[in-house]
C-alpha positions, 0 to 999 in steps of 0.5 A: 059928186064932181061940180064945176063951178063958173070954171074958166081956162085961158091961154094966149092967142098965138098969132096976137103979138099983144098977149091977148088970151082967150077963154078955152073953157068959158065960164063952166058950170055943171055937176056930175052925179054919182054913178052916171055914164057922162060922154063929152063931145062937141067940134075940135078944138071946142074944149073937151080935151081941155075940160078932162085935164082940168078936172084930172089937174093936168091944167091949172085952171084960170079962175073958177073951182072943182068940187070933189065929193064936197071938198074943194079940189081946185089947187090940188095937185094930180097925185093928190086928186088921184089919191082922193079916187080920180083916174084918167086915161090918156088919148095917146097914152104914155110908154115906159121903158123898162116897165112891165103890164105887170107892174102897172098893173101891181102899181095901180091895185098895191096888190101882185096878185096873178089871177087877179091880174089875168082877169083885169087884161082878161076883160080889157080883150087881150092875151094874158099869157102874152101881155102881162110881162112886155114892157110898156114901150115903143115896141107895142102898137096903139091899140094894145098900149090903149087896152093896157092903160084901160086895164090899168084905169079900171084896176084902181077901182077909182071913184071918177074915171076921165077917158079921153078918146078911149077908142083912138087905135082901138080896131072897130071889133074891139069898141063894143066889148069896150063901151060894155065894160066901161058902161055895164061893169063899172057904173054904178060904183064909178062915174065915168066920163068919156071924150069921144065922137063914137056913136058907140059911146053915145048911144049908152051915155046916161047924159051927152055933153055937148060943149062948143067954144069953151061952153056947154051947150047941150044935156040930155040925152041923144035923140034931141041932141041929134040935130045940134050934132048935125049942125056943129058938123059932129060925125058920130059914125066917123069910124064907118063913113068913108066909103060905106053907104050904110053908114049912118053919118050925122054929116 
């Protein structure tokens, strides 16, 4: 379905006044299967972000090529790979002034459609009635900008779908329904990779990628990948650790 093969991404060291550059991406090879709940965790700055954007064409990459459906991707730009069916969603998603939900929402499906449109936000957990005409600005919060860009993801119907941190400013109540619409409702139809540290997501992942330096260095499935986590000093429950001495912390 997607294949990545001997894919490297490389950027300048910044305190090298030489122009030295090192690998962010380190010589990658994988492939993801049709239908399948992939989630991407690892420490920070191991390149998990770094992977998402290769893949949607946000980076170039250095060397290397994406396999897409058997068409070789690697040049294409992000308009041309989102026309061939792949959609990403950003951990700080964008906000545009003077757009509505509404027209995000007519954007992403070519369709204007009402009751449509109520059922898409409905399933995302957000207020249809008060939603679908604000203007995607500065004025709503973190949390309803990020269920908005979800909605508006899902409603292209996309054949891959890249989600970077999907529960960045999203409160603990909303997670569950979250993982269960992107876990349960899309796949098979769509394969699904998701960036994220939330135990949440990686107790339903189908495959855990864990990725340090630029490589990976786990597949499988979370029981055997417990003990790497721990070792990289990955917290998985980061979201119930301060203060809760129930919290089930893989620090």
């Amino acid at each position: 379905m997607l294949e990545l093969k001997k894919l490297y991404f490389t950027a300048p060291v910044s305190d090298d006044e030489n122009g030295a550059l090192r690998n962010i991406i380190d010589g990658m090879d994988f492939t993801f299967e049709k239908g399948k709940f992939y989630v991407i965790t690892g420490p920070n700055g191991s390149g998990k972000t770094s992977l998402a954007k290769l893949i949607m064409g946000i980076n170039p990459i250095s060397s290397g090529s994406i396999i897409f459906e058997g068409k070789d991707i690697s040049n294409l730009s992000i308009t041309e790979r989102a026309k061939l069916g792949i959609a990403y969603s950003f951990q700080q998603p964008a906000r545009f002034k003077g757009i509505t939900f509404r027209d995000l929402l007519s954007m992403a499906t070519g369709i204007d459609n009402e009751k449509k449109f109520l059922e898409m936000v409905g399933r995302v957990g957000i207020c249809p009635l008060s939603f679908l005409d604000k203007e995607v600005d500065a004025r709503l919060s973190g949390g309803e900008i990020k269920k908005i860009e979800l909605a508006t993801t899902i409603a292209s119907n996309p054949k891959l779908a890249i989600y970077d941190e999907p529960d960045t400013g999203i409160d603990l109540w909303t997670i569950g329904p979250m993982v269960s619409l992107l876990k349960k409702e899309l796949t098979p139809k769509t394969t699904s990779i998701v960036v994220s540290h939330n135990r949440a997501f990686l107790d339903v992942a189908d495959v855990i990628i864990i990725i340090d330096k630029g490589r990976i260095v786990y597949t499988g499935d979370l029981k055997k990948a417990l003990p790497l986590l721990t070792d990289l000093s990955i917290c998985a429950y980061h979201y119930k650790c301060e203060g809760d001495q129930d919290a089930r912390c893989l620090r």
